[in-house]
C-alpha positions as CSV (number, residue, x, y, z in Angstrom):
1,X,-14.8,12.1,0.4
2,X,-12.8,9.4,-1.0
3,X,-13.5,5.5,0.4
4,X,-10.7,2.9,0.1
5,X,-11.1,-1.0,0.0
6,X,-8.3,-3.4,0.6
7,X,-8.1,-6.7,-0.4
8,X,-6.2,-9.6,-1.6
9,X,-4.1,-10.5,2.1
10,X,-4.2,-13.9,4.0
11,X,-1.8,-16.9,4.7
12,X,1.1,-17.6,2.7
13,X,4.6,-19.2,3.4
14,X,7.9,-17.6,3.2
15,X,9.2,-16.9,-0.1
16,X,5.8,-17.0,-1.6
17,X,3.6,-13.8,-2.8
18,X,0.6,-12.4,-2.7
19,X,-0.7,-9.4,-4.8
20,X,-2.7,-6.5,-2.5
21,X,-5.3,-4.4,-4.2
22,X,-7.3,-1.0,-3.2
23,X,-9.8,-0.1,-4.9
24,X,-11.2,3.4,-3.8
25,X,-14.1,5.3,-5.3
26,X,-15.2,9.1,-4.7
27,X,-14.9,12.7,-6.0
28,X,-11.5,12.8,-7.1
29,X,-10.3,9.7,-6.4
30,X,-8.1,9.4,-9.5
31,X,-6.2,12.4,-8.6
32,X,-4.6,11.1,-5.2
33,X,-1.4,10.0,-4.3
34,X,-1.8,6.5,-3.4
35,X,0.3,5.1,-0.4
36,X,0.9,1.5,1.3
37,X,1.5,1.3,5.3
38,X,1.6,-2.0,7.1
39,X,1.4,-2.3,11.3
40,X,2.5,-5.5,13.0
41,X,1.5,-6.0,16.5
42,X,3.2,-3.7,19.1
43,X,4.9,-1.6,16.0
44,X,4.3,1.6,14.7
45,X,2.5,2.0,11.2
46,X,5.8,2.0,8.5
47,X,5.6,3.2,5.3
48,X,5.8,0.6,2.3
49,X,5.4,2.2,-1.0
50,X,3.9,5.1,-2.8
51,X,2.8,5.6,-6.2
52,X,1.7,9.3,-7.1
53,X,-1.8,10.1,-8.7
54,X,-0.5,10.2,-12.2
55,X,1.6,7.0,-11.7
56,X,4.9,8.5,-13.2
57,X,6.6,8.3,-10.0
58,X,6.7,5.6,-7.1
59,X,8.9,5.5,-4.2
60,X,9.4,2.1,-1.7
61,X,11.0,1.2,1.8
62,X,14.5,-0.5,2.1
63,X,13.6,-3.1,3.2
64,X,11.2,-4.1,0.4
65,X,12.7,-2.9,-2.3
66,X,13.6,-5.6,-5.0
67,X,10.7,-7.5,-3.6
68,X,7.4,-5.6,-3.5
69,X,5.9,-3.4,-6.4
70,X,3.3,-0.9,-6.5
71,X,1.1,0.3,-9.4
72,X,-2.3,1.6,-10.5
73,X,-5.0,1.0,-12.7
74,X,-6.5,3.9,-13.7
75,X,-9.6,2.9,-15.8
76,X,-10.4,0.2,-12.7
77,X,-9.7,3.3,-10.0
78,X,-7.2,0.4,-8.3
79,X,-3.6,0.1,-6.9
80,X,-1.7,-2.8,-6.4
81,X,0.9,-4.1,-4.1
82,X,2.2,-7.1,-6.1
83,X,4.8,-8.7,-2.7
84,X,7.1,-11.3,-4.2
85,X,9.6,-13.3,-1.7
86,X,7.9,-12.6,1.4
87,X,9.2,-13.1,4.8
88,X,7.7,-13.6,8.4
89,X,8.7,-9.8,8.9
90,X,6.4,-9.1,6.3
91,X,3.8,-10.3,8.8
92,X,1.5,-7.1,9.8
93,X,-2.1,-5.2,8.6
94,X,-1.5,-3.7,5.7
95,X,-4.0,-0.2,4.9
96,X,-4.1,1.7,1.8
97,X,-4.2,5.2,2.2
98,X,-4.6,8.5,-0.3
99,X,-3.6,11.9,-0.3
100,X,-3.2,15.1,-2.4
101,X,0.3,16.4,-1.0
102,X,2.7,18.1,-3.4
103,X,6.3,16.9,-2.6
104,X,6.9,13.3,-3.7
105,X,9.6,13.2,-0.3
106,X,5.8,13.3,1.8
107,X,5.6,9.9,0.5
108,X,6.4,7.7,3.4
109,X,4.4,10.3,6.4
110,X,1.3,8.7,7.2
111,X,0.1,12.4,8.5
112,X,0.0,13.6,5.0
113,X,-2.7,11.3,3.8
114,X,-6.5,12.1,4.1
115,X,-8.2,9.1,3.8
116,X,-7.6,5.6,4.9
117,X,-8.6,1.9,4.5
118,X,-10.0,-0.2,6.5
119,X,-7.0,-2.7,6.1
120,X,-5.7,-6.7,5.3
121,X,-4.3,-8.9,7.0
122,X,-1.0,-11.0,5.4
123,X,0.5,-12.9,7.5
124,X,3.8,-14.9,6.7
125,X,4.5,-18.7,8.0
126,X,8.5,-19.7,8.3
């Protein structure tokens, strides 16, 4: 069992930043793949970014590449979502997730992580 705890969202305004951390604890922890989703209201869960458990690899979405980064602190057990130039768009819950899968292309399918966070809210003024 692996827990996950989000933090770091709120209120910001466009073209500002915030920096997202999850900080998850359990057997094994260190050796997930650690994943970003966000859901606005009325919109499906999309994929943000990945990182994989040893950190030599992430992968992001279009439209937040150049703009949000994603890393992890092993000794601290955290990953962070650093979101620079944010835009009203970027508006939506964002949840940490973690999973074991293989293939670094199951990075952006929510279905092939185990365990989830309870999530933060950043919301984006124009």
């Amino acid at each position: 069992q692996v827990q996950l705890v989000e933090s770091g969202g709120g209120l910001v305004q466009a073209g500002g930043s915030l920096r997202l951390s999850c900080a998850a604890s359990g057997r094994a922890s260190t050796l997930y793949n650690m994943g970003w989703f966000r859901q606005a209201p009325g919109q499906e869960r999309e994929f943000v970014a990945a990182i994989r458990w040893n950190g030599v690899n992430t992968d992001s979405a279009d439209p937040v590449k150049g703009r949000f980064t994603i890393s992890r602190d092993t000794a601290k057990n955290t990953v962070y979502l650093q979101m620079n130039s944010l835009k009203p768009e970027d508006t939506a819950v964002y949840y940490c997730a973690a999973g074991t899968f293989l293939y670094n292309t199951y990075y952006s399918r929510a279905a092939k992580y185990d365990y989830w966070g309870q999530g933060t809210q950043v919301t984006v003024s124009s």
